[in-house]
C-alpha positions as CSV (number, residue, x, y, z in Angstrom):
1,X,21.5,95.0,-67.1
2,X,23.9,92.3,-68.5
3,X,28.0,92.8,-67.6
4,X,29.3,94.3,-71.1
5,X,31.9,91.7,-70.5
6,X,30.1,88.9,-70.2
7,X,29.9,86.5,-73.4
8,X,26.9,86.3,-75.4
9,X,24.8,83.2,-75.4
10,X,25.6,80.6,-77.6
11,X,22.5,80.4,-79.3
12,X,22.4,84.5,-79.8
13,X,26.2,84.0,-81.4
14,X,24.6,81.2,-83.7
15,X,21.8,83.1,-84.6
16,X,24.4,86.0,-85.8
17,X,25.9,83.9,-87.6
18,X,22.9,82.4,-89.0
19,X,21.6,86.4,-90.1
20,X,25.3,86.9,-91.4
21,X,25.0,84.2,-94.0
22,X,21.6,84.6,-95.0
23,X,20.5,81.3,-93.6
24,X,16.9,80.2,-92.2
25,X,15.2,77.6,-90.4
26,X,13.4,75.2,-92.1
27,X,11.2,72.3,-90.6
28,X,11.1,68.7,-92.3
29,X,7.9,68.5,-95.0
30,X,6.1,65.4,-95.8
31,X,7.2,65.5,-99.1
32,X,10.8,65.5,-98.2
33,X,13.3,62.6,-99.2
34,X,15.9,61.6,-97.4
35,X,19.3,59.1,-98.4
36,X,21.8,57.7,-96.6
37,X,24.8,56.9,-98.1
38,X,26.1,53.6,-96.6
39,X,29.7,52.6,-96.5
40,X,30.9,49.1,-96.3
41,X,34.1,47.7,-96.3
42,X,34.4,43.8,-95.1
43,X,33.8,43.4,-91.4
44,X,30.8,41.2,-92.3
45,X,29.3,40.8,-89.0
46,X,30.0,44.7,-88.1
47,X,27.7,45.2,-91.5
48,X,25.1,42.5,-90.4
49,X,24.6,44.1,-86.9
50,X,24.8,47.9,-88.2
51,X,22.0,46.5,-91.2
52,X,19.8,44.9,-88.8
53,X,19.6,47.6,-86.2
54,X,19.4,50.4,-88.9
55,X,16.9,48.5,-90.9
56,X,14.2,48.5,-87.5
57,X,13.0,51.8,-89.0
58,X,12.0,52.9,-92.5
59,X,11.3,56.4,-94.2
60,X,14.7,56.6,-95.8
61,X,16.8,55.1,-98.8
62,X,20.2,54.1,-98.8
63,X,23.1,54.2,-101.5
64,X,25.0,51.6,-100.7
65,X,29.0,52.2,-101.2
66,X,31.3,48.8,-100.9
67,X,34.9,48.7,-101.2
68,X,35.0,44.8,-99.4
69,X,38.1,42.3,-100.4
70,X,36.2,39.7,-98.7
71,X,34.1,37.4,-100.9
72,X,30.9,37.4,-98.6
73,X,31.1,41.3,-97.9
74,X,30.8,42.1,-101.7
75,X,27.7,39.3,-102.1
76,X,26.0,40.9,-98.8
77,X,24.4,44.5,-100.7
78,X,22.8,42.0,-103.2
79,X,21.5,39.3,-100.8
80,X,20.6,41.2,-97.4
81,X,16.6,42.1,-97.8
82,X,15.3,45.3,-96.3
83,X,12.5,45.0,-93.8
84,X,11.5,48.6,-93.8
85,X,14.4,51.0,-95.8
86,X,14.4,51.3,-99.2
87,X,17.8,50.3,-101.1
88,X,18.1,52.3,-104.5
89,X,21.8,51.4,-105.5
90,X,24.6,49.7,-104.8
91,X,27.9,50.3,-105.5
92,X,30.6,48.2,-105.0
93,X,35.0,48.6,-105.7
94,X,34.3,52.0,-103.7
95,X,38.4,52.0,-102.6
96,X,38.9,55.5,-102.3
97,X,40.2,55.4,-98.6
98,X,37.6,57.1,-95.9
99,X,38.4,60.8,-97.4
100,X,37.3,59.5,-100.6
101,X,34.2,57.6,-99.9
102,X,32.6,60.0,-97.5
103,X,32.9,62.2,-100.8
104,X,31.7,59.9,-103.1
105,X,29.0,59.0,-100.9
106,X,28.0,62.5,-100.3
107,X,28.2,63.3,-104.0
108,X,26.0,60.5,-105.0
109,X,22.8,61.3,-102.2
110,X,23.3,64.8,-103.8
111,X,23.0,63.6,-107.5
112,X,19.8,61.8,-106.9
113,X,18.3,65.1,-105.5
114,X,17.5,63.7,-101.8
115,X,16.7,67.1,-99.4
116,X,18.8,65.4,-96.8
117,X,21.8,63.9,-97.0
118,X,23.3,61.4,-94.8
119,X,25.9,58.7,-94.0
120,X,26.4,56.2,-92.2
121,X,29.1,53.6,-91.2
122,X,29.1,50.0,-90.5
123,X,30.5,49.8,-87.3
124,X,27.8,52.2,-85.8
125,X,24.5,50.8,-84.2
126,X,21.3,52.4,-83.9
127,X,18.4,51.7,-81.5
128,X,14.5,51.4,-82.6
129,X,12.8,54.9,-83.6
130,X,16.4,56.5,-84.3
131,X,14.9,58.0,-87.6
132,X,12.2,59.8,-86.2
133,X,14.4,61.4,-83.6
134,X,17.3,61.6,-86.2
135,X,14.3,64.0,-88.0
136,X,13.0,65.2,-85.2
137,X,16.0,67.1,-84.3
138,X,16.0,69.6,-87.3
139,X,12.2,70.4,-86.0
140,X,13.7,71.2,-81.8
141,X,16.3,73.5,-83.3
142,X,14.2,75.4,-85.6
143,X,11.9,75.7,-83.2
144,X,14.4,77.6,-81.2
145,X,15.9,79.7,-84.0
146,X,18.2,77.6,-84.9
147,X,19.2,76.7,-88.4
148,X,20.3,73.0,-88.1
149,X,22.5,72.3,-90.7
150,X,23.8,68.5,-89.3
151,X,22.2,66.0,-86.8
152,X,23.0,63.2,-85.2
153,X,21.9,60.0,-82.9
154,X,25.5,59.4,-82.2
155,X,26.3,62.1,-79.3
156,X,29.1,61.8,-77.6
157,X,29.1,64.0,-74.1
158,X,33.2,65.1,-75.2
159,X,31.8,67.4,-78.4
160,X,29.2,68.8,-76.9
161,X,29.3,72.8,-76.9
162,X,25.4,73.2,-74.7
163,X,23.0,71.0,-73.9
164,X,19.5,72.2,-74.4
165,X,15.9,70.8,-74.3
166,X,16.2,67.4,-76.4
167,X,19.0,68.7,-78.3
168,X,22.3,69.4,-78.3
169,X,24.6,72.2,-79.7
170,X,28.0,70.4,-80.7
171,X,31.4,71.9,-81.7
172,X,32.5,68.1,-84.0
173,X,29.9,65.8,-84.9
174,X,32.3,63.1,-87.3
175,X,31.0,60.9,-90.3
176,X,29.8,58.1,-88.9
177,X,26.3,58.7,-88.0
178,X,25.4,62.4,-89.8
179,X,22.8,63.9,-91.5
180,X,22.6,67.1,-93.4
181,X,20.2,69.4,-95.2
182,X,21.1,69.8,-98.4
183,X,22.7,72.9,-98.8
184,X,24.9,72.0,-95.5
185,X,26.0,69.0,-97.8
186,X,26.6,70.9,-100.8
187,X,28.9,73.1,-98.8
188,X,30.7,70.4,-97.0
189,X,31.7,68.6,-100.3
190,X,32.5,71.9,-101.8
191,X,35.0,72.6,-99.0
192,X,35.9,69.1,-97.9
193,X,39.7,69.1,-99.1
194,X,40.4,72.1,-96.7
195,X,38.8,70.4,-93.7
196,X,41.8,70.6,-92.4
197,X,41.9,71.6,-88.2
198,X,44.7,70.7,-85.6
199,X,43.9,70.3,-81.6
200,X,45.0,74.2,-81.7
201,X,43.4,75.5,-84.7
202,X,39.9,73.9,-83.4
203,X,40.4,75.5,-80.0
204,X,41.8,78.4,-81.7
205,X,38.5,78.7,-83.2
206,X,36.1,78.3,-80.7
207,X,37.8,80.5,-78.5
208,X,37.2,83.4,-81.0
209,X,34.2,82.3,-82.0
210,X,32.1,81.4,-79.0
211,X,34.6,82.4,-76.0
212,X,34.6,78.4,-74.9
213,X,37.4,76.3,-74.1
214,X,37.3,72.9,-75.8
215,X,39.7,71.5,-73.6
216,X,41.2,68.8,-75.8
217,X,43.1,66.1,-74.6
218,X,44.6,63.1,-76.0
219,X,45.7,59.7,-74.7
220,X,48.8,58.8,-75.6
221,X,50.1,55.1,-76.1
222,X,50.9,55.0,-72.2
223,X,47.4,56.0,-71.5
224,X,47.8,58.9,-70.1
225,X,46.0,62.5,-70.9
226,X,48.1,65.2,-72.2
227,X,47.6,68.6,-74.3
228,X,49.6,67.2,-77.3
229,X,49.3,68.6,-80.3
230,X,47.1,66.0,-83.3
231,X,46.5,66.7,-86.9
232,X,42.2,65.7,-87.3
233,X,40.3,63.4,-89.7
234,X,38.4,66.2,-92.5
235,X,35.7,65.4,-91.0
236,X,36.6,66.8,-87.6
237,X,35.9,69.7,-89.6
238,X,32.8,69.7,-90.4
239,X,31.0,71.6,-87.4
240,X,33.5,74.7,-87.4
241,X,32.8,74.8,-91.4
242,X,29.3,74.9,-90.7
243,X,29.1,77.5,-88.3
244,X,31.0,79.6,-90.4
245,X,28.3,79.3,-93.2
246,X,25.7,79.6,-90.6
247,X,24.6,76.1,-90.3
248,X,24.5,74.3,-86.6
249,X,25.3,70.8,-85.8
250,X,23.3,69.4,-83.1
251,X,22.7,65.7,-81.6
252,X,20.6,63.8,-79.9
253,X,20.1,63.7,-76.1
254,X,20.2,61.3,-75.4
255,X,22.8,59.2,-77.6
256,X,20.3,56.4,-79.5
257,X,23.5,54.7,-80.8
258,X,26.8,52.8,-79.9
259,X,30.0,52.1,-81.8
260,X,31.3,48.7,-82.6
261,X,34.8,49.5,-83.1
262,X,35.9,51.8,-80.4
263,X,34.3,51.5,-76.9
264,X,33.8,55.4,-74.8
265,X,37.2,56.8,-73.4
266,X,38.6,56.1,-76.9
267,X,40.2,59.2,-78.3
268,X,37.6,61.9,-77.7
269,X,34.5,59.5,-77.8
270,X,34.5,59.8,-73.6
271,X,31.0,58.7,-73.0
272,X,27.8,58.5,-74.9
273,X,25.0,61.7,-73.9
274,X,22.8,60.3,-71.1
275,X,19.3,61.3,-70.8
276,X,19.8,63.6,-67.3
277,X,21.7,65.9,-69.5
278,X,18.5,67.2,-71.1
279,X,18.5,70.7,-70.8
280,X,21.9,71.2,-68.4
281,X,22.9,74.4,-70.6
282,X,26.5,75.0,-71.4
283,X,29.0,73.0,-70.1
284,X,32.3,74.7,-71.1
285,X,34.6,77.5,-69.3
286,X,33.9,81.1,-71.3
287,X,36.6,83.7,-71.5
288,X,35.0,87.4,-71.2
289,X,35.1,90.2,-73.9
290,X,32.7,88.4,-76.4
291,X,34.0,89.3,-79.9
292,X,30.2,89.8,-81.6
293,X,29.5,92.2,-79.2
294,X,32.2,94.7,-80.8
295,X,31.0,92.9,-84.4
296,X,27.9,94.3,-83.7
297,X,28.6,97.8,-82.0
């Protein structure tokens, strides 16, 4: 007989949560489309590398959003050629700062009516096959139960909740390599301008939500790791707003991508998920007295 006081499994919590809101699993169909929305602002050979690496696979199309200064960045949507994605429009004087163009971006997938709704940045690089993964991660989830509600290639070992078989259950994803089902996106650009979460109110949360213990820590200019207290991006937010709606966010193990900008041990981008983590199970301190259990009594 389990301890009363010991916490539930993550996955039983997420499935709760998933009954609470009404939400079900749902595998990737042939007939499904899929857009990315693609956001460029100068950085020319950031672009040309994130292109040529995203552009190995095909399956996709993208909605390309510009807000470059730089003469060559605003000629490059109209004279980079596609190998195997499918560009369908380009916008360009997209200056809305990132807030603003993760909206706009999101806003426009959704008005051309793509089932899943993505975006990219163009400082991230993928490897070869990262689409069919990228998919393939809604299909390991709901094979387990779980509704997946955002994926990602881009896994980063510091945001991970539980590692399970191919797949990983993450407490922040970000918005630079994320896809979502559509009614995950519709709910994330719904509630974007209260994505609002602190280093306390995000460990706040998870504590009551799943007993864990995120265990944030930020560098400081010096270097060194304190607790300090930092006010997050929105899209920090969008894992914790997802659970609460009963969607998941899960990633890739192991991490198919890298970013140009900022190297691992950056902020909280520590390392990138290696392949021997397949299947390690939770990796976080729990408290006891799991709150669902007296939910549910």
């Amino acid at each position: 007989m389990n301890d009363p006081n010991d916490p539930l499994p993550i996955a039983e919590i997420v499935r709760f949560l998933q009954a609470k809101n009404g939400t079900q699993c749902r595998w990737p169909q042939p007939s499904d489309r899929v857009g990315f929305a693609f956001s460029t602002k100068d950085r020319v050979s950031f672009t040309r590398q994130a292109l040529e690496a995203m552009d190995t696979d095909g399956g996709y199309d993208i909605i390309w959003n510009d807000g470059s200064d730089d003469a060559e960045a605003r000629a490059l949507p109209e004279t980079y050629r596609f190998r195997n994605a499918r560009l369908v429009e380009v916008n360009h004087d997209v200056r809305r700062g990132a807030d603003g163009t993760i909206c706009y971006g999101l806003a426009r997938v959704l008005d051309h009516g793509y089932d899943y709704v993505g975006i990219i940045e163009n400082d991230v690089v993928l490897q070869p096959g990262w689409f069919k993964k990228l998919m393939n991660l809604f299909v390991l989830a709901a094979a387990d139960g779980i509704v997946c509600g955002a994926a990602t290639v881009r896994s980063f070992e510091s945001r991970v909740i539980e590692h399970r078989s191919g797949y990983s259950l993450n407490w922040a994803t970000g918005a630079g390599m994320i896809l979502f089902s559509r009614p995950a996106a519709e709910i994330i650009l719904r509630k974007y301008p209260i994505l609002s979460w602190t280093s306390t109110s995000l460990t706040n949360f998870y504590r009551r939500l799943f007993r864990i213990e995120l265990g944030i820590r930020i560098q400081d200019e010096q270097g060194q790791w304190n607790d300090r207290e930092v006010r997050f991006v929105p899209d920090w937010g969008f894992s914790p707003m997802l659970y609460m709606h009963g969607f998941a966010s899960v990633g890739n193990i192991p991490s198919i991508a890298r970013d140009l900008e900022f190297p691992p041990g950056h902020f909280l981008l520590n390392d990138y998920v290696k392949p021997e983590r397949n299947n390690v199970g939770l990796i976080r301190l729990r408290s006891a007295a799991p709150q669902l259990q007296r939910v549910t009594s």
